[in-house]
N, C-alpha and C positions, 0 to 999 in steps of 0.2 A: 819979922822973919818972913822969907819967900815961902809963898806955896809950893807943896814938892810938883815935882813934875809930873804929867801926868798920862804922856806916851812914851813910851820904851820901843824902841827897834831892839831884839837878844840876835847875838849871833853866835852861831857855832863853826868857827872859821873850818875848812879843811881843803885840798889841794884837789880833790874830786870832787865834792861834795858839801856843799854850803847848808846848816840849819840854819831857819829864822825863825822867831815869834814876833808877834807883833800884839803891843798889849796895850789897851785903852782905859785909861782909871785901873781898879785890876782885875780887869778883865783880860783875857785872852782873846785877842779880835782874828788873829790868824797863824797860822804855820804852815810851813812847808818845808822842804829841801830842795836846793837848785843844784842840779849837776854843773859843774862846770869843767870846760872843753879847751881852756887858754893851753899854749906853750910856755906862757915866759913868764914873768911875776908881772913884767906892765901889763899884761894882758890880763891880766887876774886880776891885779889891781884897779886897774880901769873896770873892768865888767863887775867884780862887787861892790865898788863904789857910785858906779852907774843905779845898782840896784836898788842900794840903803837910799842915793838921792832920790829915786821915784817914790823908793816908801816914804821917805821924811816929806817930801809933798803933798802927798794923797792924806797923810795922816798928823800933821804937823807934829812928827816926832821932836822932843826932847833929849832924850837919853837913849847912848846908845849901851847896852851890855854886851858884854866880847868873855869869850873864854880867854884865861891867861893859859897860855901853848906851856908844855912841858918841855924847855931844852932837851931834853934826852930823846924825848918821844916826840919830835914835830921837825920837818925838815928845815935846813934854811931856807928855803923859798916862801914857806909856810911861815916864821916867822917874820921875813921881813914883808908878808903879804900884812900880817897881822897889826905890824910895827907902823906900817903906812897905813891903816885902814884907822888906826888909832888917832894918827896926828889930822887925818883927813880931817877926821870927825869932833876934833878939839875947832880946827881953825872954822870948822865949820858952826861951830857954837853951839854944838852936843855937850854934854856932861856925860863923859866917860867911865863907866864901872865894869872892873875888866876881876871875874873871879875864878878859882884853879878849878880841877875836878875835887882836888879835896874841899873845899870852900864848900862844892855843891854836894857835895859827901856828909858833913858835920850838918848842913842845912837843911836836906832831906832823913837824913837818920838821928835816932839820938846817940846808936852806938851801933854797931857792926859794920860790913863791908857793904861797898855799892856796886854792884857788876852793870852791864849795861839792863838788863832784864829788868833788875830789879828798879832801876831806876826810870822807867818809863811807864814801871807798874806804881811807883810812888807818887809819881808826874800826874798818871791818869787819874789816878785816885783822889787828886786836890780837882782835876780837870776832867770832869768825868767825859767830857764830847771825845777824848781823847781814845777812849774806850776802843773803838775800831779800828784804829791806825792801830794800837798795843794788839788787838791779834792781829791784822797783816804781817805785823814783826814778826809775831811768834810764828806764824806759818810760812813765813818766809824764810826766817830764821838767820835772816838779813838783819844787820844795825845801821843798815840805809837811815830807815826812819828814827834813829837812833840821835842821829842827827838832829833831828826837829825837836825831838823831847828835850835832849841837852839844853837847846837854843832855848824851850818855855822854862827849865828848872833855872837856867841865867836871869830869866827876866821875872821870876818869883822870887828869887833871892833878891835882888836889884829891888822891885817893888817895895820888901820888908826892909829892907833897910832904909829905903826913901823914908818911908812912912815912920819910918824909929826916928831919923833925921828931922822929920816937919814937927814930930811931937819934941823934939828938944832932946832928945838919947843923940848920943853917939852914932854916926856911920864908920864901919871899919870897911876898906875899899882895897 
């Protein structure tokens, strides 16, 4: 059996607003959110691919984790930014694990709803460094950084499931 992998690039696609984590064994090595300023989808697609390439460099990532976009809720440009970022990262010989909000909903909760609030208070609380961006939110009372949490809850999910994987369980993807 293969070793699981053991760096994750999480993204949390969006059309303004890019989260990232970046996570090493399972550790949490970094986050942020990048604005992004493209026109067209090539421009988007080139500048987040641009981006994941320098991460995958600096950190010889493996595995990329991506939100799966809500048809209803995500424009078309959004997902065919998403749809290319996907195939990028196959030929690029990433292992691709792409999970919904519900996914990350059932995974941080055992049972009730996720609002964005709450789910960056569930985020911190596995990640406590996480603590001070969770009040910049709350006194901003921006889901800017709402963004970035999403992007670490992708790459927490992705981590357990590698690891249910390397012990011989099932991955559902």
């Amino acid at each position: 059996m293969q070793s699981k992998p053991t760096r994750i690039i999480a993204v949390n696609p969006g059309w303004r607003h890019t989260g990232i984590a970046v996570f090493r064994e399972s550790e949490l090595d970094d986050w942020w959110v990048k604005s992004m300023r493209q026109k067209t989808v090539d421009q988007a697609h080139h500048d987040i691919t641009a981006m994941i390439s320098d991460i995958m460099d600096t950190n010889k990532s493996e595995v990329l984790a991506i939100k799966k976009l809500h048809p209803a809720r995500s424009s078309k440009n959004l997902m065919e930014i998403t749809k290319r970022l996907k195939n990028w990262a196959a030929r690029k010989g990433l292992l691709v694990c792409e999970y919904s909000i519900k996914e990350i909903e059932a995974f941080l909760l055992s049972s009730g709803r996720l609002n964005k609030t709450h789910l960056m208070e569930e985020v911190a609380a596995r990640y406590p460094i996480l603590y001070s961006e969770l009040e910049k939110g709350r006194r901003s009372k921006s889901y800017y950084l709402g963004r970035a949490f999403e992007a670490v809850a992708l790459g927490m999910i992705c981590l357990t499931k590698l690891e249910g994987k390397s012990k011989g369980r099932s991955i559902i993807n």
